[in-house]
C-alpha positions as CSV (number, residue, x, y, z in Angstrom):
1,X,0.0,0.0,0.0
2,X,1.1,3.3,-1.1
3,X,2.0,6.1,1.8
4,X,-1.4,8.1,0.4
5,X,-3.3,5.0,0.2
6,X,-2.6,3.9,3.7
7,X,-2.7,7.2,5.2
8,X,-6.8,7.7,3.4
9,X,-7.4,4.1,4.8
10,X,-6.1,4.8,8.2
11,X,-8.7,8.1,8.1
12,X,-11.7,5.6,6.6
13,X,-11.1,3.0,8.6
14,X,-13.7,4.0,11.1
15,X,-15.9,4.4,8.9
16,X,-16.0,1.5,7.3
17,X,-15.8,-0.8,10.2
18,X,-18.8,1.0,11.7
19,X,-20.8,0.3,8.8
20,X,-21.1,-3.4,9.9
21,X,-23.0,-2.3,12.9
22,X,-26.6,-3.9,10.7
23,X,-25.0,-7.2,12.1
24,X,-25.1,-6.6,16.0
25,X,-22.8,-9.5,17.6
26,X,-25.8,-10.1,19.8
27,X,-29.2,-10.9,18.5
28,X,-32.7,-8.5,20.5
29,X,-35.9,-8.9,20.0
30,X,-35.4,-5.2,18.7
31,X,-33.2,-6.1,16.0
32,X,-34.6,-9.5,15.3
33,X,-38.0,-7.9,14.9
34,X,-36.0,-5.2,12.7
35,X,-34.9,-7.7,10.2
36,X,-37.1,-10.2,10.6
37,X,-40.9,-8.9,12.0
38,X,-42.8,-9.9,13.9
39,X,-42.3,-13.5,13.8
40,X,-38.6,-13.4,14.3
41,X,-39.3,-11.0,16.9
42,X,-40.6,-14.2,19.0
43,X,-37.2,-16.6,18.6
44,X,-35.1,-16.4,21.7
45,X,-32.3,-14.2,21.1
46,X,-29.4,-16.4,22.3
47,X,-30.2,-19.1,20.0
48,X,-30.1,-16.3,17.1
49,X,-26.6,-15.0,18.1
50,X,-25.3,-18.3,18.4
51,X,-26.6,-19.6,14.8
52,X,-26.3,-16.1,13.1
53,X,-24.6,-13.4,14.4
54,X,-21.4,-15.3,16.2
55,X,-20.5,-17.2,13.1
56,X,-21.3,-14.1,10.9
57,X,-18.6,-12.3,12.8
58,X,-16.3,-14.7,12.5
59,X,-15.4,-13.2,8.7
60,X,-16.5,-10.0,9.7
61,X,-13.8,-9.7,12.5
62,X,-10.9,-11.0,10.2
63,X,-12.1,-8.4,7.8
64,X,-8.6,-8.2,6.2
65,X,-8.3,-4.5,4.5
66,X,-11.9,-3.7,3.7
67,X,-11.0,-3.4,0.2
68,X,-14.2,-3.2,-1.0
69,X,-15.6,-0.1,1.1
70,X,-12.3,1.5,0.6
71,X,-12.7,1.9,-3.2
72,X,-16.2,2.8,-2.6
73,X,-15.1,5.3,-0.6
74,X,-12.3,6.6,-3.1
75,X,-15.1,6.5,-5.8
76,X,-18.1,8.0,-3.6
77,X,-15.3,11.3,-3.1
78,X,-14.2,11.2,-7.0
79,X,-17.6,11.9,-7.6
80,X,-17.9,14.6,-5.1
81,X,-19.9,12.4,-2.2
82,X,-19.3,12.2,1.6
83,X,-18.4,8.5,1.9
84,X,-20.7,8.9,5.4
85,X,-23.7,9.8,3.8
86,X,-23.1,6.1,2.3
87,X,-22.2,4.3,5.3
88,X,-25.2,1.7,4.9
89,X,-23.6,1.1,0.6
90,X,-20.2,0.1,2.8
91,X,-21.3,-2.4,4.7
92,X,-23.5,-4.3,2.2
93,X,-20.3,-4.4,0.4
94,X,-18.8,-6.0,3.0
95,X,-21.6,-8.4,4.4
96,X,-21.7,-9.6,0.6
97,X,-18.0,-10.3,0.3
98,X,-18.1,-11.9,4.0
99,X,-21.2,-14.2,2.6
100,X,-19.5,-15.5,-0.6
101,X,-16.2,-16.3,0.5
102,X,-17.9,-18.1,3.6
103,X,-20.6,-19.8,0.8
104,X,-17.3,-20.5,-1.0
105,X,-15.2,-21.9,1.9
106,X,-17.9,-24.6,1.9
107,X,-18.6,-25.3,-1.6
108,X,-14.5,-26.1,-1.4
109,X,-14.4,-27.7,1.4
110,X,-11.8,-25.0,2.8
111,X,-10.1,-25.4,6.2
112,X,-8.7,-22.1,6.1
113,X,-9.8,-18.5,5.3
114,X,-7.5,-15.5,5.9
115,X,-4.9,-17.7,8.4
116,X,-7.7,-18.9,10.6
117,X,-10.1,-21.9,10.2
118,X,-13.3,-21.0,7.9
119,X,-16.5,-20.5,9.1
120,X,-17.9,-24.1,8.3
121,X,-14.9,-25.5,10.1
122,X,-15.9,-24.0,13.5
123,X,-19.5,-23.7,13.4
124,X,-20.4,-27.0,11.3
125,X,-21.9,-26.8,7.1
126,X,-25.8,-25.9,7.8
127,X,-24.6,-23.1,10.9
128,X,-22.3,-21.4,8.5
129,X,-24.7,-21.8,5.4
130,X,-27.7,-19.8,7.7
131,X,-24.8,-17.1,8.5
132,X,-23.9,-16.5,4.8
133,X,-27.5,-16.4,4.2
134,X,-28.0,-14.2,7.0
135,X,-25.1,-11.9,5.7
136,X,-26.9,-11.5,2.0
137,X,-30.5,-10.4,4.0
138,X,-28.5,-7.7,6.3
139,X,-26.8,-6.7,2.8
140,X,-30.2,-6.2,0.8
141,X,-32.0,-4.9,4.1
142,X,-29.0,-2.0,4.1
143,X,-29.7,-1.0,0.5
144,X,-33.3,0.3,2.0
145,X,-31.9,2.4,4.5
146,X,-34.0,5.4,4.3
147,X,-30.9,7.3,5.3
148,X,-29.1,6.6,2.3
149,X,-29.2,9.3,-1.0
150,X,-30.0,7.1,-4.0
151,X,-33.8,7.7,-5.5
152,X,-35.9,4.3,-5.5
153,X,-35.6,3.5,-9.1
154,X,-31.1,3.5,-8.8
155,X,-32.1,1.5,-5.9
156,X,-33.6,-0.7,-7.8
157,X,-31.3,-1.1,-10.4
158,X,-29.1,-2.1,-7.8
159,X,-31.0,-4.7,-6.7
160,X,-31.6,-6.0,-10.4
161,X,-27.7,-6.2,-10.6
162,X,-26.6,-7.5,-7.4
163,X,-29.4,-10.2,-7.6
164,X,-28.1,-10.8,-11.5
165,X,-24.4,-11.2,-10.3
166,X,-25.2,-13.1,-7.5
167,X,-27.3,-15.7,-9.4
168,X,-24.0,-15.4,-12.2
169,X,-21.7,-16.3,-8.9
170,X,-23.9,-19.5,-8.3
171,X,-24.0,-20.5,-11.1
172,X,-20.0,-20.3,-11.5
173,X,-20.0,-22.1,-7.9
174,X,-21.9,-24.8,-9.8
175,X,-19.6,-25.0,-13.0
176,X,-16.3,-25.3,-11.0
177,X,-18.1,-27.8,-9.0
178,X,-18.9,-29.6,-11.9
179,X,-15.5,-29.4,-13.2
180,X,-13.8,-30.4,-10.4
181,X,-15.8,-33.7,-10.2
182,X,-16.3,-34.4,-14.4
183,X,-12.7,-32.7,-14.8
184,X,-14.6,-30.6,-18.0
185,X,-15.0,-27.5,-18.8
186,X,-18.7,-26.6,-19.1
């Protein structure tokens, strides 16, 4: 990293780890009902943040350089934004990243993500599969934050592309599965 380049990360850092704060570490009926309604409002909390939030954090904590919000931040102020009126965009961007590359630790049966063992390793396949899932619904839930300045339609061009790309991801998840096992190329 460049002198420039770490010196702007070092001043968006706290921005951009305070934009996970849609994930709390422990599941309320507050934020359960949030994200959830009124039927989630009604599971016990402690069984939520064991299954959910714990093993989401497990990426989210090891969140290497936060690559992602950083260019995001970089391009928000290129295009004369505040990066904090966006704070919402830069953790979706971050919960999405932390739910494919946990999806993708298990579709490879990874031991290891970023030096530590993967999510699936510690929590067990179906635990770490809800979290991921878990992680996409906190990512689409952000891009609704009233808070944040994009007019409905971008919003839901957005959503059109995300959901496009992330149906493109599974079905490349599928192909190298299929490769690995056939040894052909699709």
């Amino acid at each position: 990293m460049t002198p420039s380049l770490r010196r702007y990360y070092a001043r968006r850092h706290p921005l951009m780890a305070s934009s996970l704060s849609r994930m709390p570490r422990r599941a309320s009926a507050h934020w359960l009902a949030e994200v959830g309604g009124a039927a989630a409002a009604g599971l016990p909390s402690s069984a939520v943040t064991a299954g959910v939030n714990r093993p989401s954090w497990h990426y989210l904590d090891r969140h290497g350089k936060m690559l992602r919000p950083l260019l995001c931040c970089i391009l928000l102020e290129a295009f004369g934004k505040r990066p904090e009126d966006f704070r919402s965009l830069l953790g979706m961007i971050e919960f999405m990243e932390a739910a494919t590359i946990s999806f993708d630790d298990i579709v490879d049966h990874s031991p290891l993500r970023r030096g530590a063992p993967a999510t699936h390793e510690v929590y067990g396949v179906p635990v770490a599969y809800a979290a991921s899932q878990a992680l996409y619904n906190q990512a689409w839930h952000a891009l609704f934050d009233a808070s944040l300045p994009i007019a409905s339609k971008s919003r839901l061009e957005i959503l059109d592309t995300l959901a496009r790309e992330i149906f493109a991801y599974g079905f490349g998840q599928c192909e190298e599965l299929y490769w690995s096992r056939e040894r052909k190329i699709v």
